[in-house]
C-alpha atoms as a printed R data frame, in Angstrom:
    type eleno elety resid chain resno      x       y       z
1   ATOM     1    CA   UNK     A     1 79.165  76.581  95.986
2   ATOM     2    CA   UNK     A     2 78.838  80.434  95.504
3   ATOM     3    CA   UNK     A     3 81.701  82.269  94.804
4   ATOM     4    CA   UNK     A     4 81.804  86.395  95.712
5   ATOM     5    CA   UNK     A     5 84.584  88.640  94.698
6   ATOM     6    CA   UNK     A     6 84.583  92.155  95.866
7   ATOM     7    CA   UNK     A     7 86.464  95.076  94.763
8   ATOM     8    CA   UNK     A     8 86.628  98.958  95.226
9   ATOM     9    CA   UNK     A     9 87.857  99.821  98.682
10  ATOM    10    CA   UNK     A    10 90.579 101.691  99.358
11  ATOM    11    CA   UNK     A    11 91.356 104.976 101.122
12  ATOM    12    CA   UNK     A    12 89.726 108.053 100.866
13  ATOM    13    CA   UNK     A    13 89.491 111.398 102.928
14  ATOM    14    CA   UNK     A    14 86.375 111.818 105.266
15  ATOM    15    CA   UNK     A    15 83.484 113.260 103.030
16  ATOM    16    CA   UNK     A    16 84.230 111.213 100.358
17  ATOM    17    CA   UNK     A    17 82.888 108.740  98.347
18  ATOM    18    CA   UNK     A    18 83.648 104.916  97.177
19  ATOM    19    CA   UNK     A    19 81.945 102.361  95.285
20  ATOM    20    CA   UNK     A    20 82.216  98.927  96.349
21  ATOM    21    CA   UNK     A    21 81.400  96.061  93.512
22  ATOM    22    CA   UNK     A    22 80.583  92.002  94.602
23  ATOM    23    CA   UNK     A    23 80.399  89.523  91.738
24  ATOM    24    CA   UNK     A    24 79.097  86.300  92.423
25  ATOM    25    CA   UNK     A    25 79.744  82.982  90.413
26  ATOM    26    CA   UNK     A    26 79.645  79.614  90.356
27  ATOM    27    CA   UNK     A    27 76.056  77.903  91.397
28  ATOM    28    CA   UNK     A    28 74.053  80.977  91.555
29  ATOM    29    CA   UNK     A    29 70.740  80.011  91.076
30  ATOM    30    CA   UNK     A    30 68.415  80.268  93.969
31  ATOM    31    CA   UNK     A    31 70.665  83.558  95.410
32  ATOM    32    CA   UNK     A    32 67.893  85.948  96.883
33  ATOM    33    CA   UNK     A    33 69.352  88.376  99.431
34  ATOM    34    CA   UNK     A    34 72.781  89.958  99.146
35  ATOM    35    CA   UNK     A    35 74.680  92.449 101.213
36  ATOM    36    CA   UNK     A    36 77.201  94.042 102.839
37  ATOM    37    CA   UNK     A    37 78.670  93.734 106.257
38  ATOM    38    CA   UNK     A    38 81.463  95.341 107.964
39  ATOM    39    CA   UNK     A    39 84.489  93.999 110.574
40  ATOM    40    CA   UNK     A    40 86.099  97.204 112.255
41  ATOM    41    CA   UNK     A    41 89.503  96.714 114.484
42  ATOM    42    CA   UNK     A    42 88.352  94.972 117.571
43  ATOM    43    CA   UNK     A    43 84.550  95.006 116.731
44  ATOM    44    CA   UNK     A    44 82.427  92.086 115.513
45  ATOM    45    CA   UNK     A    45 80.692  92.013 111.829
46  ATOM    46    CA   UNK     A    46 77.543  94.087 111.528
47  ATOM    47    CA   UNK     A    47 75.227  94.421 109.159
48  ATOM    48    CA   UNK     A    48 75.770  97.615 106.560
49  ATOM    49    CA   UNK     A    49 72.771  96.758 103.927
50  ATOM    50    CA   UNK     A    50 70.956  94.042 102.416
51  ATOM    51    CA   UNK     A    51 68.871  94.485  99.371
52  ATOM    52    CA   UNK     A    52 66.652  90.908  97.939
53  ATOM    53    CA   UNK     A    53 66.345  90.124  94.687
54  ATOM    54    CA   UNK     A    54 62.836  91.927  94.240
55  ATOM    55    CA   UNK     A    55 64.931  95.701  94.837
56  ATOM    56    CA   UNK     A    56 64.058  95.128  98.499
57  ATOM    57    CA   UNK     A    57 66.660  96.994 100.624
58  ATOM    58    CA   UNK     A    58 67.695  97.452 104.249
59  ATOM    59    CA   UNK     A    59 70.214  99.524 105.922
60  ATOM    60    CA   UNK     A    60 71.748  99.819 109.086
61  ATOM    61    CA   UNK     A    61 70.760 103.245 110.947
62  ATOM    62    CA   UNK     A    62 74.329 104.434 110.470
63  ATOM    63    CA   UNK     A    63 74.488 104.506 107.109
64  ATOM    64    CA   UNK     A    64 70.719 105.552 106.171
65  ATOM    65    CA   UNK     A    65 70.740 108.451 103.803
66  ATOM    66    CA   UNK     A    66 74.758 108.197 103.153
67  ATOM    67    CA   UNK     A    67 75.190 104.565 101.430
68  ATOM    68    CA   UNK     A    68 73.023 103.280  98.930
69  ATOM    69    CA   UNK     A    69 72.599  99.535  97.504
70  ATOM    70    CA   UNK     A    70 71.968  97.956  94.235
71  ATOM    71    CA   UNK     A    71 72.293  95.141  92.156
72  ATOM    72    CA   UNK     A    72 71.920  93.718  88.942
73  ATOM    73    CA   UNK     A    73 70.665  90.473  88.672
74  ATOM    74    CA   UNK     A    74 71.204  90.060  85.135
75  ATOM    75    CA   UNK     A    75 74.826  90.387  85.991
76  ATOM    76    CA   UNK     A    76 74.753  88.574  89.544
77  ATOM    77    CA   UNK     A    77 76.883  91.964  90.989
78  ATOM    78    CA   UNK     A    78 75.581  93.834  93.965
79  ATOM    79    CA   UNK     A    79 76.772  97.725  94.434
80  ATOM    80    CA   UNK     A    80 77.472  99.414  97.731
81  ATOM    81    CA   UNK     A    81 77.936 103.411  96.765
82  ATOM    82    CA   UNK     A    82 79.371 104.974  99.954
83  ATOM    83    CA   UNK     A    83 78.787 108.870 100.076
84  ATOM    84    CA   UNK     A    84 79.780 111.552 102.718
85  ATOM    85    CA   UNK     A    85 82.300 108.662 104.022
86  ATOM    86    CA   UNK     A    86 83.665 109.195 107.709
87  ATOM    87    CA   UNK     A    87 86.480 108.010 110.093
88  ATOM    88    CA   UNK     A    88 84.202 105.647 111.647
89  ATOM    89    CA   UNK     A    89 83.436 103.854 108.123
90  ATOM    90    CA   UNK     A    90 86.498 102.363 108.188
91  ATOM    91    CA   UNK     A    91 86.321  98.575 108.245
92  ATOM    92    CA   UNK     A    92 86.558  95.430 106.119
93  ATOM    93    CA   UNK     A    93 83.597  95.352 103.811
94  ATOM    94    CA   UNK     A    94 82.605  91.779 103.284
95  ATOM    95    CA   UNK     A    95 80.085  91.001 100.202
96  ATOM    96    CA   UNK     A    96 77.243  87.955 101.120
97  ATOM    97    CA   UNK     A    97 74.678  86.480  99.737
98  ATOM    98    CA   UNK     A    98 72.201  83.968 100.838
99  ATOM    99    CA   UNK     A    99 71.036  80.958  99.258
100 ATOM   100    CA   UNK     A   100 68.503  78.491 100.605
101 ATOM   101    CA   UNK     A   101 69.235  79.559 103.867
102 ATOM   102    CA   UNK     A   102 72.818  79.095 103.794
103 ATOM   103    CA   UNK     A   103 74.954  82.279 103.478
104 ATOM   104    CA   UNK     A   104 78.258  82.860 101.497
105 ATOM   105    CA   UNK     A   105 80.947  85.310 102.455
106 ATOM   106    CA   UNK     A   106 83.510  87.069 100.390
107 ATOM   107    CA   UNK     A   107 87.146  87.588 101.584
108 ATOM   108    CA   UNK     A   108 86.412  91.425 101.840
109 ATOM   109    CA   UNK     A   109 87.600  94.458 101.287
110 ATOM   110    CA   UNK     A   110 89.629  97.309 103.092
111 ATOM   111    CA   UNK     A   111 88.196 100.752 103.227
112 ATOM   112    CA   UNK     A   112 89.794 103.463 105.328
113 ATOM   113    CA   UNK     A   113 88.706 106.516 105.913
114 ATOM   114    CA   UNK     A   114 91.038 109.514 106.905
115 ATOM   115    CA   UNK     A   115 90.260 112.418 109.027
């Protein structure tokens, strides 16, 4: 089993920024994509950013040129830093990670985002 813990959200005022951590534990080896995804109020989970072990990185259109992803492998974390932040970012952030095909799912995170 893989284990992620996230941590960072919170609230912040619209043009802000946060930076959201994931730590993953447990039987790590053979992770190659992780990412973020977001549940808003009444919408389904959609993808924010992935980024594979190589550096590799996608984003959603909504976020291109405002959130950027990293990780480090050596320390099995993967970084979501969330620039020029708006009312619409608000959501619970969850951390994943893929393994083999089979993907893992932190309990997420709460970011809100006031106007």
């Amino acid at each position: 089993q893989v284990q992620l813990v996230e941590s960072g959200g919170g609230l912040v005022q619209a043009g802000g920024s946060l930076r959201l951590s994931c730590a993953a534990s447990g039987s790590i080896f053979g992770i190659n994509t992780m990412g973020w995804y977001r549940q808003a109020p009444g919408k389904q989970r959609e993808l924010v950013a992935t980024i594979t072990r190589g550096g590799s990185a996608n984003y959603a259109d909504s976020v291109k040129g405002r959130f950027t992803i990293s990780r480090d492998n050596a320390k099995n974390t993967v970084y979501l830093q969330m620039n020029s932040l708006k009312p619409e970012d608000t959501a619970v952030y969850y951390c994943a990670a893929a393994k083999f095909g089979t993907w893992y799912w932190g309990q997420g995170t709460q970011v809100t985002v006031s106007s």
